[in-house]
Every structure is written in C-alpha cells, then in structure tokens.
C-alpha positions as CSV (number, residue, x, y, z in Angstrom):
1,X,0.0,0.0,0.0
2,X,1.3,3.3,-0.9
3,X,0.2,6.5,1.3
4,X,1.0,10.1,0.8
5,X,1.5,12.2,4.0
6,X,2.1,15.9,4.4
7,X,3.6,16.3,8.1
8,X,6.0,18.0,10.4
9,X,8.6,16.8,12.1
10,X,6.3,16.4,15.1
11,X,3.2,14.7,13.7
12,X,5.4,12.4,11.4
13,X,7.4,11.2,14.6
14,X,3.8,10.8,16.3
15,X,2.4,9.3,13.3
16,X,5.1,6.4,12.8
17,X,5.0,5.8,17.4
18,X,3.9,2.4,17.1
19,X,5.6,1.3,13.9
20,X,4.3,0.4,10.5
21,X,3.2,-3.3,9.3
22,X,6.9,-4.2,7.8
23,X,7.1,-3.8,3.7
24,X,3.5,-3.8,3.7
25,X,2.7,0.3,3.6
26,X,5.2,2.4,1.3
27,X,5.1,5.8,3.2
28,X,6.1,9.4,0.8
29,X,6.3,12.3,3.2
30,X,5.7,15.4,1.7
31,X,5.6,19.5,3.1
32,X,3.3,21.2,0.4
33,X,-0.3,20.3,-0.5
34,X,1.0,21.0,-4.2
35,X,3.3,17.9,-3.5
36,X,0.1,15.2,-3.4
37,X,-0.3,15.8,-7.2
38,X,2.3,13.3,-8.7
39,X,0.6,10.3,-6.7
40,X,-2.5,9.9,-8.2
41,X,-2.6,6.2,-7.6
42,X,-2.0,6.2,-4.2
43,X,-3.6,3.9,-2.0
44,X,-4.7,6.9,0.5
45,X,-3.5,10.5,1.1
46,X,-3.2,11.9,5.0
47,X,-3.0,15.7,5.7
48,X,-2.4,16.6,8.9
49,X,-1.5,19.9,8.2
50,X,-4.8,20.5,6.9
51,X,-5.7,24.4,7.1
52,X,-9.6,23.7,6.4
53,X,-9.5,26.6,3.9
54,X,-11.5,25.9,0.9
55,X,-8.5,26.0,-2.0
56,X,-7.2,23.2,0.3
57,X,-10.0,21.5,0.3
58,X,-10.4,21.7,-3.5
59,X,-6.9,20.7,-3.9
60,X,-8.0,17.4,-2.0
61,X,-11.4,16.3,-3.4
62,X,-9.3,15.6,-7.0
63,X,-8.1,12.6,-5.3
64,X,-11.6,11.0,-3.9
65,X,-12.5,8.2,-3.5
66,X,-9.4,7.1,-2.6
67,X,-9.4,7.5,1.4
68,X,-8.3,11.3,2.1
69,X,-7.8,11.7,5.7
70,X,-7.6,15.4,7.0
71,X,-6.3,16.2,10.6
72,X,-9.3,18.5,10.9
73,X,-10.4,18.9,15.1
74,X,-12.5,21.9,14.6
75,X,-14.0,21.9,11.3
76,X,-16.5,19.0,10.6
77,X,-17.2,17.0,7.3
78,X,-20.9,18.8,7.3
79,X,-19.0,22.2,7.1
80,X,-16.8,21.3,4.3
81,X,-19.5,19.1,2.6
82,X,-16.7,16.4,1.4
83,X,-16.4,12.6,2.0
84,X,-13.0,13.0,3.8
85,X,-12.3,11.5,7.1
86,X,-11.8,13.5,10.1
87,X,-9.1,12.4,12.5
88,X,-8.3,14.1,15.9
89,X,-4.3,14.6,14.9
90,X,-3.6,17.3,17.4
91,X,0.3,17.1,18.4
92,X,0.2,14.5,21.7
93,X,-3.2,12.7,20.7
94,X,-1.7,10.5,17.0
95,X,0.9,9.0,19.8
96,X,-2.0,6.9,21.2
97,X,-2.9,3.4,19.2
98,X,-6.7,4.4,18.5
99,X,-7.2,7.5,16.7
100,X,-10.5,9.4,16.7
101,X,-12.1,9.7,13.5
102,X,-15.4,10.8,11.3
103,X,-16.7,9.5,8.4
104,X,-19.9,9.2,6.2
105,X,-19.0,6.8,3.6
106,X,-18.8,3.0,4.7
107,X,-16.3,2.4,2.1
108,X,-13.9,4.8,2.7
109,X,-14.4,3.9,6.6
110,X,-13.3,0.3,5.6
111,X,-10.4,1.2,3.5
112,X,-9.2,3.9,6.7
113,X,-9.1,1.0,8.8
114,X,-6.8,-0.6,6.4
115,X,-4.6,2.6,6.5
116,X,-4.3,3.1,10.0
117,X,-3.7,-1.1,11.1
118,X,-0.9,-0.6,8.6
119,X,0.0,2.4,10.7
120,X,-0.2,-0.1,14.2
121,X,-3.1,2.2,14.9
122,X,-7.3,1.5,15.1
123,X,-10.2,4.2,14.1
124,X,-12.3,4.6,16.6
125,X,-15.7,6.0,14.7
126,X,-17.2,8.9,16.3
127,X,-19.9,11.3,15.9
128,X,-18.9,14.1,13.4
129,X,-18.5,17.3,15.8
130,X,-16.4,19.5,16.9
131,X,-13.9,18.5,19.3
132,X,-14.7,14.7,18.8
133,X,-14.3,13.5,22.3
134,X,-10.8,13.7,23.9
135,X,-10.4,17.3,22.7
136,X,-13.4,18.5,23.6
137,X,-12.9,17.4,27.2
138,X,-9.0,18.1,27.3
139,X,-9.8,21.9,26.1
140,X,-13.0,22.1,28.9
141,X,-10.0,21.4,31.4
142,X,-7.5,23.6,29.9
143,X,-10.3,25.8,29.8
144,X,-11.0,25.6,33.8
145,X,-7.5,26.2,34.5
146,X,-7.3,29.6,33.1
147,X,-10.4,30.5,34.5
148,X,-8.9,29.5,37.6
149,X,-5.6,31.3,36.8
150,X,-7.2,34.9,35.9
151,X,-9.3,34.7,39.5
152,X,-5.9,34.5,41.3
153,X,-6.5,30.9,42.9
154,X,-2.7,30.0,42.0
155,X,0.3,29.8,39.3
156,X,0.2,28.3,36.3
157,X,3.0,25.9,38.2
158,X,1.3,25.5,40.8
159,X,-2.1,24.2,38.8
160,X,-0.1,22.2,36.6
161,X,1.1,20.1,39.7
162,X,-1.7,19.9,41.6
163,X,-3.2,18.5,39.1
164,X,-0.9,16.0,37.9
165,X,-0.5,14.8,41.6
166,X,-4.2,15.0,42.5
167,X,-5.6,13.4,39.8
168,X,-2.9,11.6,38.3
169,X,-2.7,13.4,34.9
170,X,0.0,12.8,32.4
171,X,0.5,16.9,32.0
172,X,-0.9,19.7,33.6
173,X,-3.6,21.7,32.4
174,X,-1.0,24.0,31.3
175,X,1.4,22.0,30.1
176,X,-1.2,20.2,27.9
177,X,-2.5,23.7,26.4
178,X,0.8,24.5,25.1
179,X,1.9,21.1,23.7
180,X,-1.1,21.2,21.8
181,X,-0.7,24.9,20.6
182,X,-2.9,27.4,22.9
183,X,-4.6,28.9,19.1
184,X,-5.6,25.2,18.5
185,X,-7.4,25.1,22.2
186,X,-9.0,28.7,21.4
187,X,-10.3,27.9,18.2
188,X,-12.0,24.9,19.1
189,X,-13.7,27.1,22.5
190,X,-14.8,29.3,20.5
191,X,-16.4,27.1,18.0
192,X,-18.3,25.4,20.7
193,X,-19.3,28.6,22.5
194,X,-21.3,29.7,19.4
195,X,-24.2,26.7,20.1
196,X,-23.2,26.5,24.2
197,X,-22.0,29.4,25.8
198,X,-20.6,27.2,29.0
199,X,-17.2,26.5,26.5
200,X,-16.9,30.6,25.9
201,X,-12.6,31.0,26.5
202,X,-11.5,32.3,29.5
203,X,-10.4,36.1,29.3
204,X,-6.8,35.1,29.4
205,X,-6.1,32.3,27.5
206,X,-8.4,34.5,24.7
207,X,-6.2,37.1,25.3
208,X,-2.8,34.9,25.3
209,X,-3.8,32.9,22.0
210,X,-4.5,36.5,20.2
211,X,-0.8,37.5,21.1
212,X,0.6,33.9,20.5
213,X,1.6,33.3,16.9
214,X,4.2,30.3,17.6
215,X,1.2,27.4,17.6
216,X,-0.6,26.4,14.9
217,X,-4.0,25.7,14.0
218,X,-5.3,22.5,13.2
C-alpha cells in the first residue's frame, strides 16, 4: 500500500509511534499540499496539516474516492460538505494506538481502517462534531484552569502540579495547552461557544492565543 502524507517533524514522529506493518505500507512524506499531485494512484493520502480553507480542500477532493484523511479537530465534514475522514491529529493525541475519526461513507471507513492497522493504529468512529471527544474534554479542562488562573487561585506551576498529583494526569492543564498549541485550544472554544456558551474562553487564555503566533491551528 502506498500512502501520501504531508507532516511536520512532530506529527510524522507521532504518526510512525507504534511502527508500520513491515514492507506492507510504502510511506512518501511530503511538506506542500502541491506535492500530493504526482501520486494519483496512491492507495490513500493523509493531511495533517490541513488548514480547512476551501482552495485546500479543492486541492484534495481531486483525489476521492481514494481515502483522504484530513487532521481537521474543529471543522467537521458537514461544514466542508466532502467525504473525507476526520481524524483528531492534534500534536500528543496521534501518539496513542486508536485515533478518533469521522466519516460518512462506509467504504472509505473500511479502507481507513486498512490505513491506519498498517500504521499499528485503530479508528475509533465517532460522531462528526467538533472536538470529537478527547479534545473536547481536554480543552474544557484547559479551559477551567485559566479560568482559575485569571481569578488569582494560583500559578500556572502550581495548577499544573496539583493537578498531575491530584488526579494523576499525564500533563498539567498547562502543560497540555501548550503542547497542543494554545490557538488550536482557542479555536475549538470558541467554535463550541457559538451553540453552548458554558465553553466561551476564558479572558486570558483568549487574550494569550491573540498575542501567541508560535502554535498552529489544526
């Protein structure tokens, strides 16, 4: 199987964290969407750089319906109105073995399974909103601790700890935000917030992730 993937250094590394089935998958990394044209007949294509713009998106559909898998968190598949999959690829969460995904078309679910058991990896099918599952939580409680932060109830140190040692987490509320880029963690907030106001961004982390321009958006 031959698969096309556009990735940083980070997500490649994450991507490739439980190993690939042997000679079975032939993997071509690329860093420009413009670089997918060559490989028409590709077994699959994976962009998890995907901006969610809708050039990019056009640039994409030309290769359906071979599986195109987008790392798309905040965007869903009934905004862009294409059968792509939808994975949760935000940097920490592709190091796991099951990998949150959306889909519509049975087929192109079957032939993602493929992709990803080559990977050492399993789809988990989800419902196609925004956040999925993990994220959505993770970013409620990365939410929480800047709330808690801006009303003075401690450091960001000092949240990141206790909470680590209090409830045995693997990173601090803090620590979590920035490994997953604080723009990602505002975007998806303020996606939510527009249907459910309880996931509106707290003042400061809105007002950090409008002077933060290191993190991207996924």
């Amino acid at each position: 199987m031959q698969l096309v993937v556009q990735a940083d250094e980070i997500l490649k590394e994450e991507l490739l964290s439980n190993g690939t089935g042997g000679g079975d998958v032939e993997i071509i990394w690329i860093k420009k969407v413009e670089e997918f044209a060559p490989y028409k007949n590709a077994d699959g294509y994976i962009d998890l750089l995907f901006d969610g713009q809708p050039v990019r998106i056009e640039q994409l559909k030309f290769f359906l319906p071979k599986p195109v898998i987008v790392n798309s968190v905040v965007t869903t598949l009934h905004k862009m109105n294409v059968p792509f999959v939808r994975i949760n690829a935000w940097p920490g969460f592709l190091k796991r073995q099951v990998v949150e995904a959306s889909c519509n078309d049975e087929k192109i679910k079957l032939a993602t399974g493929k992709i990803f058991s080559l990977l050492n990896k399993r789809a988990e099918w989800v419902n196609d909103k925004p956040g999925f599952i993990s994220a959505r939580v993770i970013a409620m409680i990365i939410n929480e601790a800047w709330f808690a932060l801006g009303e003075g109830v401690s450091t960001k140190e000092e949240i990141d700890t206790a909470m680590k040692l209090g409830v045995n987490y693997p990173y601090g509320p803090f620590e979590w935000c920035y490994q997953i880029g604080i723009k990602n963690i505002h975007s998806l907030l303020d996606e939510l917030s527009k249907t459910n106001s309880r996931y509106k961004p707290a003042v400061l982390l809105e007002k950090e992730a409008t002077l933060n321009v290191s993190h991207l958006k996924y």
